[in-house]
Each structure stands twice: as structure tokens, then as C-alpha cells.
C-alpha positions as CSV (number, residue, x, y, z in Angstrom):
1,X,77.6,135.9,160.7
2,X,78.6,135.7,157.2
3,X,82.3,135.3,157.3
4,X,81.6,132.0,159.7
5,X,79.0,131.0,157.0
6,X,81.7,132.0,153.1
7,X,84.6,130.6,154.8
8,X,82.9,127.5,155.4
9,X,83.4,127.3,151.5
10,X,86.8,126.9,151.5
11,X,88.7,123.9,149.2
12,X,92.1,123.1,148.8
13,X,95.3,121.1,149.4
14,X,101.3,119.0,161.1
15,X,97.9,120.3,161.8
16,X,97.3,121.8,165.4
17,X,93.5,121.8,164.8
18,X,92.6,118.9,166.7
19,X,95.5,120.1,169.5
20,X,93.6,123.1,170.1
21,X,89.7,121.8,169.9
22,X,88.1,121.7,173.4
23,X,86.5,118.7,175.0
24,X,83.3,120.9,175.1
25,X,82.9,120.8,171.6
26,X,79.5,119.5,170.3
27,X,79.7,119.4,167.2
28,X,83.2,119.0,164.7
29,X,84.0,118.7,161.3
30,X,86.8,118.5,159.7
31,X,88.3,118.8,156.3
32,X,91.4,117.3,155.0
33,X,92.7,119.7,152.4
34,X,96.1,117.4,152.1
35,X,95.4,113.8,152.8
36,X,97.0,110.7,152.0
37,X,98.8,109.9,149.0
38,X,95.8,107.0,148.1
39,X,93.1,109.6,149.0
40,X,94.7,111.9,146.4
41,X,95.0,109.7,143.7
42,X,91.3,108.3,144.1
43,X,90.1,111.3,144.4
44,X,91.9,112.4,141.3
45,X,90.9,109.5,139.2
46,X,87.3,110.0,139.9
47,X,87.0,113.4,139.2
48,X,88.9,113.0,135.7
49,X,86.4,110.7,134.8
50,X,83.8,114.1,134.4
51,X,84.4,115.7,131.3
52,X,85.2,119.8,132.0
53,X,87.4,117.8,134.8
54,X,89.7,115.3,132.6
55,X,92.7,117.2,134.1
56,X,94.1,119.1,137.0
57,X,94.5,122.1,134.9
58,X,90.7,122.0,134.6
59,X,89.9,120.8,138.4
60,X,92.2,124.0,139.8
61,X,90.4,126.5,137.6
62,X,87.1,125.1,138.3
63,X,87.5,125.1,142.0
64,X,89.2,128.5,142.2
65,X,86.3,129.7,139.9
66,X,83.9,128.6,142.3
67,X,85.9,129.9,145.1
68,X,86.4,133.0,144.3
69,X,82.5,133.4,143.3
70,X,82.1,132.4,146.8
71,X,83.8,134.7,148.6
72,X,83.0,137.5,146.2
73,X,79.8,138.4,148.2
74,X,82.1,139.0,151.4
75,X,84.4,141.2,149.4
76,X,87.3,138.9,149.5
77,X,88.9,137.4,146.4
78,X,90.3,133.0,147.3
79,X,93.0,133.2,145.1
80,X,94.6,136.9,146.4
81,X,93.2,136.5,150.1
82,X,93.3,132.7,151.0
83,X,95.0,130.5,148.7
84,X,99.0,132.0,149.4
85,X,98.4,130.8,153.0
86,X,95.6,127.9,152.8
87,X,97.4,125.0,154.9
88,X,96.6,121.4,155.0
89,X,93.2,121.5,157.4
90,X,90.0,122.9,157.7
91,X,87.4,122.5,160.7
92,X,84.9,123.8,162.5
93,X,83.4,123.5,166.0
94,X,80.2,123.9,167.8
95,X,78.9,124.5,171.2
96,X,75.3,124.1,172.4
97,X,73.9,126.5,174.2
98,X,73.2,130.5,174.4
99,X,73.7,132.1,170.8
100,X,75.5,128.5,169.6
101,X,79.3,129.5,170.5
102,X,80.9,128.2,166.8
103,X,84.9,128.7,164.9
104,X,86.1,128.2,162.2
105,X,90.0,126.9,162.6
106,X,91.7,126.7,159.5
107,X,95.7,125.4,159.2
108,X,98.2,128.4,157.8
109,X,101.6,128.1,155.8
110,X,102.5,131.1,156.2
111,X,102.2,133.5,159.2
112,X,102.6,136.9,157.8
113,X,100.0,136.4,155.0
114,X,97.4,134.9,157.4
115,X,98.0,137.8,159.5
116,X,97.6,140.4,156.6
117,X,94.3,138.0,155.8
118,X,92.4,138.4,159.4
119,X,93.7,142.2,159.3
120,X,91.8,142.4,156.1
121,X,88.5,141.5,157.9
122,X,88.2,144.8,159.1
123,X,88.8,146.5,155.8
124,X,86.2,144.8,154.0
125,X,81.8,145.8,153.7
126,X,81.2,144.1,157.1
127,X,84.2,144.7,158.7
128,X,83.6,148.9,157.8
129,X,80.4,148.4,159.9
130,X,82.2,147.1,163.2
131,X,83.2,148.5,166.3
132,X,87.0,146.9,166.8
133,X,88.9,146.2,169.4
134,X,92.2,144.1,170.6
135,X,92.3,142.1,173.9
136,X,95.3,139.8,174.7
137,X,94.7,136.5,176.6
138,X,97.8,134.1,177.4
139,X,99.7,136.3,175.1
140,X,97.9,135.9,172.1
141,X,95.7,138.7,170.4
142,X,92.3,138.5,170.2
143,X,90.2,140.8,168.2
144,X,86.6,141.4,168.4
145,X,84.3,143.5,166.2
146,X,80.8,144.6,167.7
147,X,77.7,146.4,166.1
148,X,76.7,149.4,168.0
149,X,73.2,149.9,166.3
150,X,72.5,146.3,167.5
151,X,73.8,145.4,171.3
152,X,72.1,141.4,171.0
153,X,74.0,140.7,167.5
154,X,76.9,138.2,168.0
155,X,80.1,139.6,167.3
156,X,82.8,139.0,164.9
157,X,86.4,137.2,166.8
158,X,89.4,136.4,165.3
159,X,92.7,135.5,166.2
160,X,95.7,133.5,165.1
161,X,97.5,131.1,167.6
162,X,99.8,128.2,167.1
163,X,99.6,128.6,163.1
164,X,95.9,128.8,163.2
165,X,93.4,131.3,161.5
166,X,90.4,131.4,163.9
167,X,87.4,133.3,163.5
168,X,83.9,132.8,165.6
169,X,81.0,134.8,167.1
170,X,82.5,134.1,171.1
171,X,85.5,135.2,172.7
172,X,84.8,133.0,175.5
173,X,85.1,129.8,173.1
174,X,88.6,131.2,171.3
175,X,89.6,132.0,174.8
176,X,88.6,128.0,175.4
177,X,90.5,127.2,172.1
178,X,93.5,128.9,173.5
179,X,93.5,127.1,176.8
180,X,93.1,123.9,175.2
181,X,95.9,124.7,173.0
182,X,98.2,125.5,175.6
183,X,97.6,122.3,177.5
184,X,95.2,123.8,180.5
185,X,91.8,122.3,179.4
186,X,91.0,119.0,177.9
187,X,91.0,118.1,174.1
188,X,87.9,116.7,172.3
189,X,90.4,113.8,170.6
190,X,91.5,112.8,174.2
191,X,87.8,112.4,175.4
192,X,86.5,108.6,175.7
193,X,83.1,109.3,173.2
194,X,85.4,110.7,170.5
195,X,88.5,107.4,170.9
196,X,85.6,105.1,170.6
197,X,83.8,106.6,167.8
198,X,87.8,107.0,166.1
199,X,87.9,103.5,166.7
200,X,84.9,102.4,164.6
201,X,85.9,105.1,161.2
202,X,88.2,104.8,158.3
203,X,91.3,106.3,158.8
204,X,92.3,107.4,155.7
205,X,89.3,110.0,154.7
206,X,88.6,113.4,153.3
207,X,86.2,114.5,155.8
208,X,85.2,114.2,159.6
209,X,81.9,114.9,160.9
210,X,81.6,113.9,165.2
211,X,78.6,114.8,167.1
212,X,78.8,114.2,171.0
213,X,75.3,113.5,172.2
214,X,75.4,114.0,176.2
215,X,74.7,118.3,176.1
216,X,73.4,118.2,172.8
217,X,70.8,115.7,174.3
218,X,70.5,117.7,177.0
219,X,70.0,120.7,175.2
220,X,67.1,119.2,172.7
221,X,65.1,117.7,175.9
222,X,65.0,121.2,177.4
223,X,63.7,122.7,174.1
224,X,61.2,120.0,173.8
225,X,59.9,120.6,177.3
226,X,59.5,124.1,176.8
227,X,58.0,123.8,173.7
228,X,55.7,120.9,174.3
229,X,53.9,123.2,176.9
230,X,51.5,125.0,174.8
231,X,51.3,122.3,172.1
232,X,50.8,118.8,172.0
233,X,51.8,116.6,175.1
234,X,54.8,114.4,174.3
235,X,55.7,110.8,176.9
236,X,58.1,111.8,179.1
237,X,59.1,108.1,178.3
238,X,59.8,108.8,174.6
239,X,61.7,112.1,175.9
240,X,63.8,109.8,177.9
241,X,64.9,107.4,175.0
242,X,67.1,110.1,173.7
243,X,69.0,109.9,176.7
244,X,70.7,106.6,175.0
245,X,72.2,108.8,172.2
246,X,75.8,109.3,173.0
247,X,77.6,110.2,169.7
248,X,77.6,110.1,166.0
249,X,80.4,109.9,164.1
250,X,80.4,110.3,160.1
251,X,83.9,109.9,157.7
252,X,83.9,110.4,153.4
253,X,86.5,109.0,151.6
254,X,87.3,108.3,148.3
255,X,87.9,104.6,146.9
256,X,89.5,103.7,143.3
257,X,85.7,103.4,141.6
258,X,83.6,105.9,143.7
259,X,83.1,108.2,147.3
260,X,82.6,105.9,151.1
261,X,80.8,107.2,154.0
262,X,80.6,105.9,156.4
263,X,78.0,106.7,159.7
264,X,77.8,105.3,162.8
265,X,75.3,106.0,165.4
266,X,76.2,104.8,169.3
267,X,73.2,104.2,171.2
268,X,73.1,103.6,175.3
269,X,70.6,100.9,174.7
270,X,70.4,100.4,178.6
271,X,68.2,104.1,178.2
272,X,65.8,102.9,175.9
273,X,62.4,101.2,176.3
274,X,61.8,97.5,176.0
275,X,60.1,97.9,172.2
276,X,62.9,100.3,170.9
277,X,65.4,97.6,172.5
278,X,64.1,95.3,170.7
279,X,63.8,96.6,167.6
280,X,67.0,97.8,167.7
281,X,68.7,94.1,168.1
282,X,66.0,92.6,166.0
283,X,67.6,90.3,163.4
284,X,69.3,92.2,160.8
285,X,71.2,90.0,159.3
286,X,71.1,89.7,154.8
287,X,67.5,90.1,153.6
288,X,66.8,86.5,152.1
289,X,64.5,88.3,149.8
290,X,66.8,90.0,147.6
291,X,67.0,86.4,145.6
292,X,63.4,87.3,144.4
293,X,64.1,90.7,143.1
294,X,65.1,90.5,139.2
295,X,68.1,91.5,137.4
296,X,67.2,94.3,136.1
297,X,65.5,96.3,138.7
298,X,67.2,100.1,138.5
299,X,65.7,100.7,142.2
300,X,65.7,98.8,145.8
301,X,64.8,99.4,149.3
302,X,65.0,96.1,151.7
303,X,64.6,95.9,155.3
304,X,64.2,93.1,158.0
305,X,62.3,95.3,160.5
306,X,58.8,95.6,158.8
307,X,57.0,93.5,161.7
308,X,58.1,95.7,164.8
309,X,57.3,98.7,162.4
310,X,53.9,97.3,161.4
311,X,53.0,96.3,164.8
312,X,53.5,99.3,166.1
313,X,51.8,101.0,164.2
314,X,48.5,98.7,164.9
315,X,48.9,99.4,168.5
316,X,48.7,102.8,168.0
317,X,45.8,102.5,165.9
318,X,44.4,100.3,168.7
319,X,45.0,102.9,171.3
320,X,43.6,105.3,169.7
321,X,40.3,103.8,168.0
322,X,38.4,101.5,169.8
323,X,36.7,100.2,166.6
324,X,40.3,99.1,164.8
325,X,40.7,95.5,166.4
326,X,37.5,94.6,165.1
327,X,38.1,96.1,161.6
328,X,41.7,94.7,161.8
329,X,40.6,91.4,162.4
330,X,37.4,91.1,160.3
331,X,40.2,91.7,157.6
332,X,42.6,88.9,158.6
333,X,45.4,91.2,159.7
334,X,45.1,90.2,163.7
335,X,43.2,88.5,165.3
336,X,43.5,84.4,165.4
337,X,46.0,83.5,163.0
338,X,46.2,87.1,161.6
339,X,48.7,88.0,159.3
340,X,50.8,90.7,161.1
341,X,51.8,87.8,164.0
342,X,53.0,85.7,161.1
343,X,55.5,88.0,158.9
344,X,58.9,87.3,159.5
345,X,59.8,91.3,159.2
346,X,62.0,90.9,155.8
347,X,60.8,93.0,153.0
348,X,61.8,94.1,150.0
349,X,60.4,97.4,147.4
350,X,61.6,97.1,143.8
351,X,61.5,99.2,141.3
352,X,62.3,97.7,137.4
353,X,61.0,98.5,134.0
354,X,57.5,98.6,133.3
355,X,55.0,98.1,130.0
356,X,54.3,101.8,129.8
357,X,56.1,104.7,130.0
358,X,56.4,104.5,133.8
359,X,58.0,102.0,135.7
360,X,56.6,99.1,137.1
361,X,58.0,96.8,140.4
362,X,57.1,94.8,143.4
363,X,56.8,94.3,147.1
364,X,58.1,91.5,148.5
365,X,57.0,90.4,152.3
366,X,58.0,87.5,154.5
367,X,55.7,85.0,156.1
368,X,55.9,81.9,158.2
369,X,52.3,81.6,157.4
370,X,51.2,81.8,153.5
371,X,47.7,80.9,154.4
372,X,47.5,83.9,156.3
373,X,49.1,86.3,154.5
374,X,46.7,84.8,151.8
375,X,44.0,85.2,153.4
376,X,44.6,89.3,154.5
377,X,45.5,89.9,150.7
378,X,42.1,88.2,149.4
379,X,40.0,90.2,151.5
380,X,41.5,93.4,151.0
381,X,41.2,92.8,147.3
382,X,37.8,92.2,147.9
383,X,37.3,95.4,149.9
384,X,38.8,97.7,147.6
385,X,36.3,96.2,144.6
386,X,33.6,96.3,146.8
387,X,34.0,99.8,147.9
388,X,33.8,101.1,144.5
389,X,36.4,103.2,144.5
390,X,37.8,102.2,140.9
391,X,35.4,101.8,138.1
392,X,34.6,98.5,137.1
393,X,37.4,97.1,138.9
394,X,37.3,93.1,138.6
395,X,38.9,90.2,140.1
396,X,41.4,87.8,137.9
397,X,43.8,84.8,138.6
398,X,46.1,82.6,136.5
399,X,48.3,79.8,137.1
400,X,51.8,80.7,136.7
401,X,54.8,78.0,138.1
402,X,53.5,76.4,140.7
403,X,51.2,80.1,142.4
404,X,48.2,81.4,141.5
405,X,48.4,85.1,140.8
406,X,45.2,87.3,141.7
407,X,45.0,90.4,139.2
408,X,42.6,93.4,139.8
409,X,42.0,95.0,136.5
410,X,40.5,98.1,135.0
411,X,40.0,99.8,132.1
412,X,41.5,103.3,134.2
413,X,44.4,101.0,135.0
414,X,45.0,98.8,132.4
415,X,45.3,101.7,129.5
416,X,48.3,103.1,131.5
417,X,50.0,99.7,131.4
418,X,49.0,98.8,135.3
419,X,46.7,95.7,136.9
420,X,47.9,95.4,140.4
421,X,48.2,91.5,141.2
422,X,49.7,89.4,143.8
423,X,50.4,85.7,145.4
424,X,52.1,83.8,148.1
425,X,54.4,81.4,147.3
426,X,54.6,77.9,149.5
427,X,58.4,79.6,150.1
428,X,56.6,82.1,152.5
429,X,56.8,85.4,150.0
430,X,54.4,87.4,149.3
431,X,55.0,89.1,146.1
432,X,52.5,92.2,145.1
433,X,53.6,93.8,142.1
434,X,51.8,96.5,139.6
435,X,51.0,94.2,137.3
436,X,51.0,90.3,136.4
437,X,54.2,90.3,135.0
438,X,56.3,92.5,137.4
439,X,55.0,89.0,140.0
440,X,56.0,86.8,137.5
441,X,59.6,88.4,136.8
442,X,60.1,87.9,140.4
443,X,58.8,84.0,140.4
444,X,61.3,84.0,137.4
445,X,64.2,85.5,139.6
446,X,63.9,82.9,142.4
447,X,63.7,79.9,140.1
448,X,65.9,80.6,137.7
449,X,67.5,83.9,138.0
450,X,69.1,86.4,137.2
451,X,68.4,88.4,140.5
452,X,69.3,91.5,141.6
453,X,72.3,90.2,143.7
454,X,74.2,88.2,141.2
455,X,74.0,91.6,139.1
456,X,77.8,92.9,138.8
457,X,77.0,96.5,139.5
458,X,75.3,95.5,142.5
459,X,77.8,93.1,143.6
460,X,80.2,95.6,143.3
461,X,78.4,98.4,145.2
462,X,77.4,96.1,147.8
463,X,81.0,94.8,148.2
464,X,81.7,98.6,148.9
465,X,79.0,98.7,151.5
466,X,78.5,96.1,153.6
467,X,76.6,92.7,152.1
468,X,75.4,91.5,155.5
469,X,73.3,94.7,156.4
470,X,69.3,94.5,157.2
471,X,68.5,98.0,155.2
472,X,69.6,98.1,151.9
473,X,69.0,101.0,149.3
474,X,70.2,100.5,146.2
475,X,69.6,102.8,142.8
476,X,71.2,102.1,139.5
477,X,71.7,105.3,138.0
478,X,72.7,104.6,135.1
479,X,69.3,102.6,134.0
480,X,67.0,105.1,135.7
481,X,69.0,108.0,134.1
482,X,68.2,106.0,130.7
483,X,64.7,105.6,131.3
484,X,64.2,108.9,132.0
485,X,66.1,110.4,128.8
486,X,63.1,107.6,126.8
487,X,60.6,109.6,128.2
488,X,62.3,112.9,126.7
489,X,61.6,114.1,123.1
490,X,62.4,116.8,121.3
491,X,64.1,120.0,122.4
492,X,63.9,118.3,126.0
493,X,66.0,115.6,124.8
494,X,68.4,117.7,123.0
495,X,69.0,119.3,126.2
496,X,70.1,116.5,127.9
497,X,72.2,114.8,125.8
498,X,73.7,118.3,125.5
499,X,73.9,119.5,129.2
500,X,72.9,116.4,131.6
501,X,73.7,113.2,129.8
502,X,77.3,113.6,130.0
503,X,77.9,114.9,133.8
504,X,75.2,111.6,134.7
505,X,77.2,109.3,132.2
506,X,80.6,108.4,135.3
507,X,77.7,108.1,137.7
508,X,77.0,104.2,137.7
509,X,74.9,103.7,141.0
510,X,74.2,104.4,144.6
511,X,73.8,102.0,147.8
512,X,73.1,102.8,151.4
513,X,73.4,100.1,154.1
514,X,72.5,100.0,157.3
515,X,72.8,97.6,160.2
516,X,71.9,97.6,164.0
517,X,73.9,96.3,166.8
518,X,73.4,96.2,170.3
519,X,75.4,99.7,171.1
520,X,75.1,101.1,167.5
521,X,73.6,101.8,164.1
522,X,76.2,101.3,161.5
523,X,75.4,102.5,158.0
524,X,77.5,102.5,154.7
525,X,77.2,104.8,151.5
526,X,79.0,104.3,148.5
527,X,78.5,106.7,145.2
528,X,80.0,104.4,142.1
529,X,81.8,106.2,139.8
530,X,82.7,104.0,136.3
């Protein structure tokens, strides 16, 4: 239905959205086109900071610009149709099940224009093409447009109630909306999954996202079992597990120096299996490698979970090939005192400047056992020279501070500015980097710093997020948005400093945390804007 999908568009700055939104509601989003005084001026201060935005002048014609294109298609015009009565809040709402029952429920501040608005509907290209006709339920009008050529198409419904423009594709859910409005069926914010997500959510925010997992669930499983029929078998086991989904809830707001969200994810862990229960309250507590990642890395991704996720992935492997153990073994990964038994499940990918053109970085793993970890990096070295895979691909070690790093080198690799090399330090890290120096940088970070955390970007993203989380991504956009202009030349370069460079330039950097408690997956974005 494409007014459902243009007016989905919509912008701009006592709502009786939520008053009015049934418990049966699957999915809701909401927009808040007036919020709070502090969300204003945020959100003002960062979008100045763009330069065809540096004042509201230029912010209202841009979004009325891009507006109006929007609704052009549809044959309505934002600024003549919508804006005179656009109030204060946006939202939509979802229902699983046959054809997806879905609104849109928008606030009005001003009756008679709405009105003249959803009249207008059946003026326009689509609306020509409709059969129309007006049924009245608990005194309010509801309007519904059918296509005669086509009897399964979902129809177009409208109506306003308590200051509302509604449109949808079911008249039995605005029939539901106007029940719930009027007090006779229960209201989604009343419900006990959406007062406990509420309670876990910023406040103050631009936008709501909630997601209520029980029929939603439901309604996957069933597809799944239908569809798993005449394709490959999936566990009833793991088609159980997302039984222990019971909501999601997701907010964005906007802080002095950049855009929050914030997502969290509650989980019924009672429901799941005893390997997802466990790697769901596995340790995820601050990465203690992030001290060995250097200063000037412009890209991060640390986690704490890499031994369940390795482990099972072996098992699988196991399962499945009855040769694996003795090939996992034979190459010090299991097996007596393999390596994957050993790891402590903290790891870190970095990505910094390299010697060529392309970057360079490292991977940094945790151990309780360096001999071990040793001993499965040796042999694999060995392997890959061995198999001949790489031409004359040789085998290399220095001394550097205490470690011995291991180099494999070849010409292929070496003209491009790359000799993978690696060591474990007595501190239990395994650092594995695309060349000799990237390892060394990150020996230099640990014993003498600067690393990555003591960075003031990164302690300033971080402090948005959450410092304490397991999972941590992290990209400095402003570095990697330099290195990629020092790759450009010529006409290509003129075109960015031109067009890109200065729409990049108030973007400073991007983190995403994420942490796992016992009932829920919390996770924290923040976009800084400088």
C-alpha cells in the first residue's frame, strides 16, 4: 500500500497515540516530532554543525524539500497537504498474522484540515482507482477503499478519532484502535512486556522502536515448520530456543556531541539450552585486551565470547567429520593440552595504519596457556609453508622486548607491504598481526602506551556507551575517512574534497557496545558528532 509506505516519511515538530494503541500490537514505533526542550537543542546543535545545515532557515527548507519529493509520487504535496495540521507524534503499529494488519497514527492540530487531508485520499491517482465506502463504528467514520479488478488486495482504511489521522490496510485493527481508545480493550503501554522494557530506555528520545516477542515468536516457529518441510531439517531444540525471546525494545536520542541508541534485547533464559545459557552469562565484563591495542588504531572489534564461539564450532566439525579430532589435534588445537581449552574467550581485531597503501592491524587472543597457544600457532605456520600454497614462503623470527616474533615472508607479500607474524607473550596474549611491526606496535602499547583506551576520542565515545561492555566496536571516522582521501588522486580527489570531505568532516567516530546479562542483551550506539 503505498500511502502506508510515503507517509512513513513524514518529519516535523498531548498525544493520544499511545492511548489508542492495542495490547495486540507486535510491532510499534514511534516518532517524536516535538520532544523535550534538551532533545531540541541537541538535536539542533548537531545538525548545524553540517554545512548546507548551519541554520534553521536551511534545516526547514531541506526537510520540506525532501518531503515534498517524497510525497510527490503519491500525488500529495507536505507543505499544502500535511504540514498545516502535522501535530506533535508519529507512529505506527503492526500485527502478525494474515495479510500483516498495520496503521499509521499520526497526532493533528487541527481537525478540519486533517479532515480535508484524509478526504483528499480519495481524490488523488490511487484513490481514483478505489471503490469507496463509509461504515461508522462507536460513532466514528470509517472509510475503506477496495480494488474491484483485484478481490485479494488489501484495502485502503482511514479514519480520524480522538485527534488522530489513521490510515491502514484492516478495518478490523482501526476498529481495535477505536476500542482501545475508548477504554474497552487493553493498551500496549499498560501491558507488563512493554512497562519493563520502558523501564530499561531513555526517556527523553526522538524515536521508539518495541517489538513484543510472544505471537511474533509464535508466528516465525510456524513459518519455519512449514517451511523446513521440504528443505533442510532444523532441531526442534534450536526452534524451541526462540521461545526465550520476549521483547525488544530500541530508543534514539540525541546528546550535546552526537546521536544514542540504545537496544535492549529480553531473553527468557529459563527457554534456552544449557550451551546458549551459558554463553549468554559468560563473563562479559571490560576486555583486558584493549590495553594492547595502540593509539592510533582507526578500527576495533573486541569480544569476551570467542571460546564458546570457537568451541562450538569444533563440535560441529566433530559431528559432522569423523576425521576432524584427529586433524584438530595433530595440530595442537584439542586434544591434551590443546589450545582451544586454554583461551580465556577475550579477543580483540584492530585495524591501524599500515606500510602500504592498505591498512595493516592485529588479532589479539587470550590464553591461560602461552605454551599452547604457541604451540597451535607454530604448527599452522608450518602447515601453510608446507602446503605450498604461497611461493617461496619462509619462516623468520626476531627478538623484540622480551617475545620472539615468528614472520612468514614472501616476495607476493612483502611487495605489498605485508609478512604475517605472530607471538605469545608470558602475559597470556597472543598477538598475530600483518606484519612484524603491527605485533610490535602492540608490545609497544602494553608496555608503554599510548593504547587505544587512553585515546580522547575513544574515551569519550566509550563514556557515551557503556565502558564495561564485553563487545565493543569502535571506528574512528575521521582517520579512516583520511586514509581513504590518501589513496585518492586526481579528479577523484577533487571530488571529495568538493562533495564528500565536508558532509564526513562533523563525523568524528562510531561505537557499539554490547553486554549480556542473565535476562537480557543490552547494547549501546553512539554516532560522535565534533
Amino acid at each position: 500500500m503505498v500511502l502506508l509506505a510515503v507517509f512513513w516519511f513524514i518529519l516535523k515538530p498531548s498525544s493520544n497515540i499511545e492511548k489508542m494503541t492495542p495490547e495486540t500490537a507486535d510491532v510499534f514505533v514511534t516518532a517524536y516530532l516535538d520532544p523535550s526542550l534538551d532533545q531540541k537543542m541537541n538535536l539542533a546543535n548537531l545538525v548545524h554543525k553540517f554545512p548546507k545545515l548551519q541554520n534553521d532557515q536551511q534545516v526547514s527548507k531541506s526537510i520540506s524539500d525532501g518531503l515534498n519529493q517524497a510525497f510527490v509520487n503519491a500525488g500529495l504535496s507536505f507543505d499544502i497537504d500535511i504540514k498545516p495540521w502535522l501535530g506533535s507524534r508519529i507512529a505506527f503499529a503492526l500485527q502478525t498474522g494474515t495479510n500483516v494488519p498495520a496503521a499509521v497514527l499520526v497526532d493533528s492540530r487541527d481537525d478540519g484540515k486533517a479532515k480535508a487531508f484524509l478526504n483528499r485520499i480519495r481524490k488523488i491517482e490511487e484513490g481514483k482507482g478505489k471503490t469507496w465506502s463509509d461504515t461508522t463504528y462507536q460513532g466514528v467514520t470509517i472509510s475503506i477503499g477496495t480494488t474491484s479488478a483485484d478481490t485479494t488486495a488489501q484495502p485502503d482504511v482511514y479514519a480520524y478519532l480522538d485527534r488522530t489521522v489513521v490510515i491502514g490496510n484492516s478495518e478490523s485493527l482501526v476498529k481495535e484502535l477505536v476500542d482501545t481508545d475508548q477504554g474497552k480493550k487493553p493498551r500496549l503501554v499498560d501491558s507488563s512486556g512493554y512497562k519493563s522494557m520502558s523501564s530499561v530506555l531513555p526517556s527523553d528520545r526522538l524515536l521508539l522502536l518495541y517489538v513484543s516477542g510472544k505471537r511474533l515468536i509464535g508466528q516465525l516457529k510456524d513459518q519455519l515448520q512449514k517451511t523446513q518441510a521440504g528443505g533442510t531439517p532444523i532441531a526442534t531444540d534450536q526452534i524451541n530456543q526462540l521461545d526465550a525471546f520476549t521483547g525488544l525494545g530500541f530508543t534514539i536520542s540525541a546528546r550535546s556531541d552526537g546521536l544514542a541508541g540504545d537496544l535492549e534485547l529480553k531473553i527468557d533464559s529459563s527457554k534456552l539450552n544449557a550451551a546458549s545459557r551459558a554463553a549468554l552469562t559468560a563473563s562479559s565484563g571490560r576486555n583486558r585486551l584493549l590495553s594492547w591495542v595502540p593509539a592510533r588504531a582507526y578500527g576495533l572489534f573486541a569480544a569476551t565470547g570467542l571460546k564458546q564461539s570457537l568451541q562450538t564450532g569444533a563440535d560441529q566439525a566433530l559431528a559432522s567429520s569423523p576425521d576432524a579430532k584427529q586433524t584438530f589435534d595433530q595440530m595442537g588445537l584439542t586434544g591434551t593440552n590443546g589450545a582451544l581449552a586454554h583461551l580465556t574467550g577475550d579477543m580483540a581485531l584492530e585495524v591501524s595504519p599500515g606500510s602500504a597503501a592498505a591498512p595493516g592491524g592485529t588479532l589479539l587472543v587470550g590464553t591461560d596457556s602461552a605454551g599452547s597457544l604457541q604451540n597451535f600457532l607454530d604448527k599452522l605456520g608450518t602447515t601453510l609453508v608446507d602446503s605450498g600454497s604461497v611461493a617461496d614462503l619462509k619462516v623468520q623470527t626476531q627478538a623484540y622486548k622480551g617475545t620472539t616474533i615468528t614472520s612468514l615472508t614472501a616476495p607476493s607479500l612483502t611487495d605489498q607491504g605485508y609478512a604475517p607474524a605472530y607471538t605469545v607473550t608470558g602475559a597470556g596474549v597472543a598477538i598475530i598481526g600483518s606484519s612484524p611491526e603491527q605485533v610490535q606496535a602492540a608490545i609497544d602499547a602494553n608496555q608503554a602506551g599510548p593504547a587505544l583506551p587512553s585515546a580522547a576520542k575513544y574515551k569519550t565515545a566509550v563514556g557515551r556507551a557503556d565502558q564495561d561492555a564485553g563487545t565493543v566496536l569502535y571506528v574512528d571516522i575521521s582517520e579512516a575517512a583520511r586514509t581513504v582521501r590518501g589513496a585518492l588522486s586526481g579528479d577523484q580527489l577533487s571530488s571529495y574534497d568538493r562533495d564528500v570531505a565536508p558532509n564526513v568532516q562533523p563525523l568524528s567516530a562510531f561505537i557499539l557496545t554490547s553486554k549480556n546479562q542473565s535476562d537480557r542483551v543490552s547494547e549501546k550506539v553512539f554516532l560522535l558528532i565534533q
